[in-house]
LUMZA-609963 format. One line per 8 residues: number of its first residue (from 1); their letters; for each residue x, y, z of C-alpha. Coordinates in Angstrom, 3 decimals. Example, Ala and Ser with C-alpha at 12.3 -4.5 7.8 and 13.67 -1.06 7.14 Angstrom:
REM residues 2
1> as> 12.300 -4.500 7.800; 13.670 -1.060 7.140
REM end
This chain:
REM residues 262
1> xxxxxxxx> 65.938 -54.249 -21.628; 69.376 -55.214 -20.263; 69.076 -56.895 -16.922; 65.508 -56.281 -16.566; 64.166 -58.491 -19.514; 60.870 -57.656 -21.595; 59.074 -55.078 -20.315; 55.019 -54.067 -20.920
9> xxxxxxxx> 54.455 -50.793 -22.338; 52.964 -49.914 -19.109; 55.662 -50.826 -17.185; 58.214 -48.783 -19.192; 55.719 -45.842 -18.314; 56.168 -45.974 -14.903; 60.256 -46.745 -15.396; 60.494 -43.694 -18.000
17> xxxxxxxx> 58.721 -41.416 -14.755; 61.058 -42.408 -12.294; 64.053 -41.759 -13.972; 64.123 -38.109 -13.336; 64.078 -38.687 -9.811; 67.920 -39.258 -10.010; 68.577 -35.794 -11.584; 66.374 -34.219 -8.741
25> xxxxxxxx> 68.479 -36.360 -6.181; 71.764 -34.963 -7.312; 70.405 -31.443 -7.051; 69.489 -31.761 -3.844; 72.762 -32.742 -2.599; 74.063 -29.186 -3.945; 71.386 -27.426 -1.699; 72.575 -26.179 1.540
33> xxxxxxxx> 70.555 -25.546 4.704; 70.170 -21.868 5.034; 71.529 -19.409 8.516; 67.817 -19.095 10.395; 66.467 -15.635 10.792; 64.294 -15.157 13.696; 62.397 -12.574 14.504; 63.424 -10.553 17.548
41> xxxxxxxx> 60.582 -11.554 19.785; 61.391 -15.525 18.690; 63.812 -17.435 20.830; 65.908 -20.364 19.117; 63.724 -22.722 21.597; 61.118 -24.907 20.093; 57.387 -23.684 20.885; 55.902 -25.981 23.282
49> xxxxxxxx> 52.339 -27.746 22.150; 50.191 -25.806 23.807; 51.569 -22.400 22.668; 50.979 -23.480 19.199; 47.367 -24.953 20.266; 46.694 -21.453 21.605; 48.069 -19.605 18.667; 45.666 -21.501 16.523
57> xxxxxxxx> 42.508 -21.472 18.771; 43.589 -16.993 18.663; 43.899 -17.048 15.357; 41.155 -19.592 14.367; 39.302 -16.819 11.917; 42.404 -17.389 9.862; 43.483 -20.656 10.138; 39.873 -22.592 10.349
65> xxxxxxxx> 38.598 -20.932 7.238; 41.936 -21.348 5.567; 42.369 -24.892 5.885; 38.476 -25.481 5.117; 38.750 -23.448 1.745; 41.962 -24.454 0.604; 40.839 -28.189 1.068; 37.762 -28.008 -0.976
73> xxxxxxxx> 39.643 -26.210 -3.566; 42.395 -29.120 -3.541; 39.170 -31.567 -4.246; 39.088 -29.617 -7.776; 42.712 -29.773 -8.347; 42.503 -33.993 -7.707; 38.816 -34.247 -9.327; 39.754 -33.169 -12.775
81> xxxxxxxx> 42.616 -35.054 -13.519; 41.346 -37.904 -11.889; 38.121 -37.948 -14.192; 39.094 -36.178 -16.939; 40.339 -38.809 -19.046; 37.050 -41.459 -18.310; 34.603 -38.534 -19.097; 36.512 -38.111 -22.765
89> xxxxxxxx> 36.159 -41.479 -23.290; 32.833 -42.015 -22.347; 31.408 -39.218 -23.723; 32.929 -38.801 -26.863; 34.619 -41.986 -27.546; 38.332 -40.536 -27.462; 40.527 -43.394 -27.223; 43.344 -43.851 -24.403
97> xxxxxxxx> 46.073 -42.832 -26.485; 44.681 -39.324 -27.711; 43.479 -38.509 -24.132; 46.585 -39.316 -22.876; 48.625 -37.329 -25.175; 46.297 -34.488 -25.782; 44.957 -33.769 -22.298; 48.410 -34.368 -20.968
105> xxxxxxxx> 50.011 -32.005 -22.838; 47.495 -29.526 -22.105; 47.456 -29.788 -18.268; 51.312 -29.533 -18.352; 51.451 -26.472 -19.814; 48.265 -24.468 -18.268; 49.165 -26.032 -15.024; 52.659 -24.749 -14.960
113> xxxxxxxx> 51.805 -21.355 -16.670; 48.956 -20.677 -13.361; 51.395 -21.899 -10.859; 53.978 -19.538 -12.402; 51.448 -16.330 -12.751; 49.883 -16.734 -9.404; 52.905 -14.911 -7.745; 52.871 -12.912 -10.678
121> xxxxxxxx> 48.908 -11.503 -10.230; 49.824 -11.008 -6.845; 52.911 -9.292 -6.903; 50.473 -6.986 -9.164; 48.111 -6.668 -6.934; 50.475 -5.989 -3.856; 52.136 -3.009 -5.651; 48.473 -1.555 -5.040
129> xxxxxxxx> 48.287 -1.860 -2.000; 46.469 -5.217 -1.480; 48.119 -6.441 1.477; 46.168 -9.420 1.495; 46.919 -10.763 -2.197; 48.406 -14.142 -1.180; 44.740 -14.479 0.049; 42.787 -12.704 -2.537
137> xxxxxxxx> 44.257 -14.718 -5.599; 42.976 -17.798 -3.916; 39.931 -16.699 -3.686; 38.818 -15.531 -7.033; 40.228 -18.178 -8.144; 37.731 -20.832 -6.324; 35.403 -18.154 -7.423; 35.734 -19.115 -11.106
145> xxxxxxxx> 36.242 -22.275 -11.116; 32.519 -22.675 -10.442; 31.217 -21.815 -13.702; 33.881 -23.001 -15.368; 33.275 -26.856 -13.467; 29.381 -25.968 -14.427; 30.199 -26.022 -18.076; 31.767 -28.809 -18.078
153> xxxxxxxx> 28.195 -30.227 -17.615; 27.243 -28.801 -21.162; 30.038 -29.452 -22.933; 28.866 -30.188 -26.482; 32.196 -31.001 -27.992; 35.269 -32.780 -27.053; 37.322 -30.163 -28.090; 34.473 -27.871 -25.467
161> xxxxxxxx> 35.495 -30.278 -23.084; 38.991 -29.870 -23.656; 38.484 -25.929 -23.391; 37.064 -26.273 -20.141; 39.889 -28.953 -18.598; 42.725 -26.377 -19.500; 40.772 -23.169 -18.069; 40.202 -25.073 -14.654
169> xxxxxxxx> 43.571 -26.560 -14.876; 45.059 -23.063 -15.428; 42.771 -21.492 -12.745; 42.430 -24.217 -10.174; 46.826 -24.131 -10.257; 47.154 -20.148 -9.780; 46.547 -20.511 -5.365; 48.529 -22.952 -5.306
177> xxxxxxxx> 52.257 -21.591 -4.525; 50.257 -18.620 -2.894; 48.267 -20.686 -0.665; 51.487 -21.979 1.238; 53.319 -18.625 1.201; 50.435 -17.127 2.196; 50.078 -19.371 5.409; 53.913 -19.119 6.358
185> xxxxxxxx> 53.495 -15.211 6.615; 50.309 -15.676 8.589; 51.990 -17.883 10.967; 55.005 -17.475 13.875; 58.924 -18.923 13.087; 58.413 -21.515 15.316; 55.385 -22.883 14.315; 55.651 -22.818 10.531
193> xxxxxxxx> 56.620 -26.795 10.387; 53.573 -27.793 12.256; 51.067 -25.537 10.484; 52.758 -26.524 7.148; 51.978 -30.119 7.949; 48.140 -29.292 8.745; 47.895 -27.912 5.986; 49.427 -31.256 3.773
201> xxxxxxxx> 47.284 -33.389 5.891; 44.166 -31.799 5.236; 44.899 -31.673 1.800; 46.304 -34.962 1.106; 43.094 -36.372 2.595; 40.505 -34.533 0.718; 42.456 -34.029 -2.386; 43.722 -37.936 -2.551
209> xxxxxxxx> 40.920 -39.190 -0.686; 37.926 -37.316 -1.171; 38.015 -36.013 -4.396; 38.126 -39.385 -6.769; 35.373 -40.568 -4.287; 32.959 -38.703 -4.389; 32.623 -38.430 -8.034; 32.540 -42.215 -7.975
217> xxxxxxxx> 29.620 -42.418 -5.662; 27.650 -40.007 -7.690; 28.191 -41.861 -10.570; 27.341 -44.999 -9.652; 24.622 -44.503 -6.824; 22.858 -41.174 -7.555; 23.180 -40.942 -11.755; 23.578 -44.644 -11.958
225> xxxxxxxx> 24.915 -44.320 -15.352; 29.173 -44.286 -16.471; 27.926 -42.083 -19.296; 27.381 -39.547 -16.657; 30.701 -38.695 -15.115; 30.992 -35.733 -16.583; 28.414 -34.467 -14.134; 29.345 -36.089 -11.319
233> xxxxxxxx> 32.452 -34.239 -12.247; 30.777 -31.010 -12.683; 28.989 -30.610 -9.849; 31.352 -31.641 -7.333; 33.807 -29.396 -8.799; 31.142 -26.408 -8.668; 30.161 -27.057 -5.152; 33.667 -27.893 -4.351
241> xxxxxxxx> 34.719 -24.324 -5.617; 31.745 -22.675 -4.367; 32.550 -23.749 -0.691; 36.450 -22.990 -0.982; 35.590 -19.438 -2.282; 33.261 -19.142 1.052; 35.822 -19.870 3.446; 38.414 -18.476 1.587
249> xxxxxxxx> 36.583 -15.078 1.416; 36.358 -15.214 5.334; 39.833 -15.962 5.950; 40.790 -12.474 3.952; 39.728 -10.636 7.343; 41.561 -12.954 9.989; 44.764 -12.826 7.203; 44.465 -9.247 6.888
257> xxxxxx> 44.571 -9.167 10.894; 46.893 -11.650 11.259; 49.254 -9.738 9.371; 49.457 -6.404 11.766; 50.426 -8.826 14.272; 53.522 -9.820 12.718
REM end
């Protein structure tokens, strides 16, 4: 390549998924910084620390289940992808390239079609009266993602494998826009920054961290065998979702109250 010489095929990967980064650049630049709107009881003054420690500590029945079940739920969303492509492999003998295209493609569109009919489900479900559907989407949705993880242990096939990556894709991608609207209406003006950034934090560190770990460790110290991924994979994804859908479920109260505070 001009001025950059010969290239591996890997390397052009990475250079190919960069490039839209430019376009995305230039659109920002055209994005202006919108006129606040503050409530009436806000004041344009920034809320000192330990008015937003004592918001959390009274509201703690929202935001301590919240950030406990939407951080187990982000361990599925990094677990699959993560381990998708070695189980395929392993299992069935799939080579790189046909995982690569073939499970790509499929979490690219069933990811973006849950992301785009979470709102959707819960606009439904707010037109009847379910106040708390920024909540309740979330929750059903860690729900099912435990059988669905728990098949993947039984997976006969690698196209029944397949099946089961793009239903948890789809599923385990539907909370996610909710999940951060959700919290802003839960939480005061002047504190939506800081409990925006919990929120990243925790999930950065158990999706990122966590997540590709602790399948690893199962793998290697409890089942002792590569072959077995898939159920490390399974059944930290079932727990995983079982957890999230716990504290998830409890958080639907404090939301619910949270919300005639507003």
């Amino acid at each position: 390549m001009p001025y950059l010489g010969a290239l591996q095929p890997w390397q052009v990967v990475f250079l190919v998924a960069g490039l839209p980064g430019f376009a995305i650049m230039l659109m920002m630049l055209s994005i202006r910084e919108p006129a606040r709107k503050l409530a009436a009881k806000d004041s344009g003054q920034r809320m000192p620390l330990a008015q937003v420690w004592q918001t959390f500590r009274d509201r703690r029945d929202f935001y301590g289940n919240f950030y406990a079940g939407m951080a187990s739920l982000v361990i599925v969303l990094y677990a699959f992808p993560a381990w998708m492509p070695a189980l395929l492999m392993r299992r069935f003998g799939a080579s790189a390239s046909t995982v690569g295209v073939q499970y790509g493609v499929a979490v690219l569109i069933t990811g973006s079609i849950g992301v785009l009919a979470g709102p959707v489900i819960a606009g439904w479900l707010q037109r009847r009266g379910r106040i708390d559907a920024l909540m309740r989407v979330p929750f059903f949705a860690a729900l099912a993602l435990v059988p669905i993880s728990l098949a993947l242990a039984f997976a006969p096939s690698y196209e029944f494998a397949m099946v089961v990556a793009t239903l948890a894709s789809f599923t385990y991608s539907l909370p996610q826009a909710l999940a951060s609207s959700g919290l802003q209406m839960a939480t005061p003006n002047r504190m939506r920054g800081i409990s925006s950034s919990v929120y990243v934090f925790v999930a950065s560190v158990m999706g990122l961290g966590a997540a590709p770990t602790i399948v690893a460790l199962l793998t290697d110290h409890v089942f002792a065998d590569e072959r077995s991924v898939g159920l490390s994979l399974s059944l930290t994804c079932a727990v995983a979702g079982a957890v999230s859908a716990f504290f998830v479920g409890r958080a639907l109260r404090g939301y619910r109250r949270v919300l005639t505070l507003q």
